[in-house]
N, C-alpha and C positions, 0 to 999 in steps of 0.2 A: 504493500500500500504506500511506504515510503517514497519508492522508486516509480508509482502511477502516478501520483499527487506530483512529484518532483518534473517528470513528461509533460505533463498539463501544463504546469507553469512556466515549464521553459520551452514549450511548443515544439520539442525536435528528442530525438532520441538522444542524439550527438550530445546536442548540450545540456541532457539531465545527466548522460553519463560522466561528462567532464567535472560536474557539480559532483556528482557523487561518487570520484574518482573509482570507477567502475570501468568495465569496456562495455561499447556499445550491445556486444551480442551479451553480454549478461543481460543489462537493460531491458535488451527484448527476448530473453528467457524469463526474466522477473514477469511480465505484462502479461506474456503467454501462460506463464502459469495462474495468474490470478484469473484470468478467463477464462481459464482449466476448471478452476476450481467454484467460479460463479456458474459456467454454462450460460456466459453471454459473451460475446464482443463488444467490447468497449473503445476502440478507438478506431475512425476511419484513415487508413493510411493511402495519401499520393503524393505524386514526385513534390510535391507545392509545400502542403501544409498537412498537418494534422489537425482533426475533429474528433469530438466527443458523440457518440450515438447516446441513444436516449436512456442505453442503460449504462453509457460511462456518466452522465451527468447525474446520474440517481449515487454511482459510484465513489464519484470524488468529491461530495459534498460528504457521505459518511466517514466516507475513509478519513477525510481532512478530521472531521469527530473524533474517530477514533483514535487518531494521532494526537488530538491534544490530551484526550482521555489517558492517554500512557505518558504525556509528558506532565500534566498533572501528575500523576503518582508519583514519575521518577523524582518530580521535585516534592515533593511530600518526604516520600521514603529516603531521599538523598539530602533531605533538611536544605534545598538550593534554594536563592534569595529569590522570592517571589514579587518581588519588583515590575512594574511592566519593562518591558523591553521588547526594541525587534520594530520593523515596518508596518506603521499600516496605512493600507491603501483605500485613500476613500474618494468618491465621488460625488460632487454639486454641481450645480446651475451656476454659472461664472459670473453674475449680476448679485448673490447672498453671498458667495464666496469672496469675491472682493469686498463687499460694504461690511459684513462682518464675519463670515466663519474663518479665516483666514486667522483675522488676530484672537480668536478662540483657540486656535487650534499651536498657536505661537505660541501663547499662556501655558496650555497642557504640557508643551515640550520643554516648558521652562520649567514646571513641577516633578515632572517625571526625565530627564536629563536622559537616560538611555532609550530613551523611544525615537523614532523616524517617522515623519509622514509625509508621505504623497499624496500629492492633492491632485485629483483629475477631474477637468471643469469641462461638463456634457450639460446640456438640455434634453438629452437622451436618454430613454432608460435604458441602459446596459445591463448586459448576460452577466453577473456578478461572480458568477462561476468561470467564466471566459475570458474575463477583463481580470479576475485574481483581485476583485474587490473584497474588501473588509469589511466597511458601510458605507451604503449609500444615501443621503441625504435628499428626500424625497419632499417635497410640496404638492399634496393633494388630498382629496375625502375620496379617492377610487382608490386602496392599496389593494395591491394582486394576493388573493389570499392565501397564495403556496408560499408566498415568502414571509420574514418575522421579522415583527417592527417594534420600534420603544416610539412612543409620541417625546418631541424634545421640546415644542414648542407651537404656537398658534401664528401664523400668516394672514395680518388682516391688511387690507386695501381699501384704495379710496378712488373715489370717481375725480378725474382733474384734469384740468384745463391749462391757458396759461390766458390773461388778463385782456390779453389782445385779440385771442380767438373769440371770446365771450364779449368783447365789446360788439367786434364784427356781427356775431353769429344769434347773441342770444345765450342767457340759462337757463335750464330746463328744472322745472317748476317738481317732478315728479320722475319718477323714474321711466314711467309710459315717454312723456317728452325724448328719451334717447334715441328715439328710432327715427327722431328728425331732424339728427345730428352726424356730420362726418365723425365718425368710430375710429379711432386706431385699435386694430383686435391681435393677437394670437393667429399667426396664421394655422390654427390646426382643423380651422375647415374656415368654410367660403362667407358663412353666416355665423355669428356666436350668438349665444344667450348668455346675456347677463342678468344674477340674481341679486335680489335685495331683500331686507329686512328690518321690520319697524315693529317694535314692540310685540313681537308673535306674530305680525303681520308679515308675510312674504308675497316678492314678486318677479317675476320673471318677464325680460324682453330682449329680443330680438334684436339686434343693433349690425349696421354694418357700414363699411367706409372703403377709401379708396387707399388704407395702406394697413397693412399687416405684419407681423416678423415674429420668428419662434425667437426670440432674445428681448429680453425683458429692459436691458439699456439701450436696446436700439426702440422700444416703442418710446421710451421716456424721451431720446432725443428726438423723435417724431412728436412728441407731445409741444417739447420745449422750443420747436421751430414753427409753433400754429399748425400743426398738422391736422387738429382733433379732438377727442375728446376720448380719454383710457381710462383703463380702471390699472390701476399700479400697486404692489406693493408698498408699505409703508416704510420697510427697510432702504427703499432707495427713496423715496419721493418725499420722506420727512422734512431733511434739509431747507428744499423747495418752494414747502408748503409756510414753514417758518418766513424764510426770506422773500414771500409773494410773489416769487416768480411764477410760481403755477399757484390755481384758485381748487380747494376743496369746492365738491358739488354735493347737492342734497346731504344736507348735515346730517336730517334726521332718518337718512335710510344708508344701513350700512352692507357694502356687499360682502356675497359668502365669504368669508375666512375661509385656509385653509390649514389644516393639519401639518405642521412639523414632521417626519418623521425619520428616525434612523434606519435603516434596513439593512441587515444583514441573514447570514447561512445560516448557522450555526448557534441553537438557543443552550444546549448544553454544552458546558465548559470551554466553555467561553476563554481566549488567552486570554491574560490578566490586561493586556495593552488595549485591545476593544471593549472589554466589560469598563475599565476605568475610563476612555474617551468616552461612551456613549451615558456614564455619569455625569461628568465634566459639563460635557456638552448641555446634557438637561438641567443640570443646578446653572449654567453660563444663561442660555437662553432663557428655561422655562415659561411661566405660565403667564410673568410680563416684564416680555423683552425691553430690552435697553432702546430700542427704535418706540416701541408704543407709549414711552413716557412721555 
């Protein structure tokens, strides 16, 4: 399982054997026999790349278990310093990662001195088995329920403009008013629905416009050049909203918030380096973040 897990990560036979000063053909005696002994194939081999079939991905997320599961012990039974230590690999939206996770994450490494991390900035959700992710930093109320999550914190947003668009254009009185508004959306389809809320009161509309972008600092710069009328996060449009270059709308209707969330493989035994980041993280953020004051 060592020697499968170590394949995966280093995507070649070659360079798991070099890691685990091995020869190649052991490497692939090691792989053959755990297929031996599952009665499945687990890796698809060509001249190019290696892939995981669908029962090496069932494969190496236990396996990786079961490996912590003995390194656990050994450090029990071997009294070794239980310290975090070692890489971990996490993944965010590169608009929360620079406005704060970044120096969240600076913090940790200053408390825990033998830790590492790599920060990989996607607006994508990523195969976290594939990409050799630890946690992924997830903003939404849809989490995929094969995977395991901690809530770290709450993602509330605001409807906004900027002084100039709303002299020209008009404010919208209500939230029905947005649909006779040029929208900057999310391009993750062609029409978006935006939802609101007022005192138990909810509503939902239909809004759309002539500019879109999956990146959340390129809608704010389309905000802040008259382009429109968005719904932003608070973590980037605070600032903004302070210094009136951009104007909050409908004060008393706030749109859906979304769920913080960490996600990761792996719920038992945990290394000590992702169970302490994914604490950090939630005492750092929690329930009211530093942007929402």
């Amino acid at each position: 399982m060592r020697v499968f897990s170590e394949v995966v990560t280093r995507g070649s036979f070659t360079s798991a054997a070099n890691t685990l000063g091995m020869s190649r053909a052991m490497v692939t005696r090691h792989i053959a026999e755990l297929e031996r002994w599952l009665g499945a194939r687990l890796l698809q081999r060509s001249t190019r790349r290696l892939s995981l079939t669908e029962a090496g991905e069932a494969c190496v997320v236990r396996s990786r278990q079961l490996l912590e599961l003995v390194n656990d012990v050994e450090q029990v039974v071997g009294q070794r310093d239980t310290e975090p230590h070692g890489q971990i690999r996490v993944v965010c939206n590169g608009a929360f990662a620079q406005a704060h996770l970044s120096a969240v994450l600076v913090d940790y490494l200053a408390r825990y001195p033998r830790t590492k991390i790599d920060l990989v900035l996607s607006d994508q959700t990523l195969n976290l088995v594939e990409e050799r992710i630890d946690i992924a930093i997830r903003m939404t109320n849809e989490l995929d329920s094969s995977m395991i999550s901690r809530k770290l914190s709450t993602c509330r947003s605001v409807a906004c403009a900027t002084p100039e668009f709303l002299a020209e254009h008009g404010t919208p009185a209500v939230p029905e008013d947005l649909a006779k508004y040029n929208c900057v959306t999310y391009s993750r389809s062609e029409k978006s629905q935006w939802g609101f809320s007022r005192e138990g009161e909810e509503r939902a509309v239909q809004v759309s416009g002539n500019f879109s972008a999956n990146d959340v600092m390129s809608l704010l710069s389309a905000v802040r050049a008259g382009g429109g009328i968005a719904i932003l996060p608070n973590y980037v449009v605070e600032p903004l909203l302070r210094s009136g270059e951009v104007i909050a709308l409908l004060p008393e209707w706030q749109p859906d918030p979304l769920g913080i969330y960490g996600v990761y493989i792996a719920r038992r035994h945990q290394p000590a380096s992702v169970r302490t980041l994914l604490d950090f993280m939630a005492e750092r953020l929690g329930p009211a973040p530093v942007w929402s004051k």
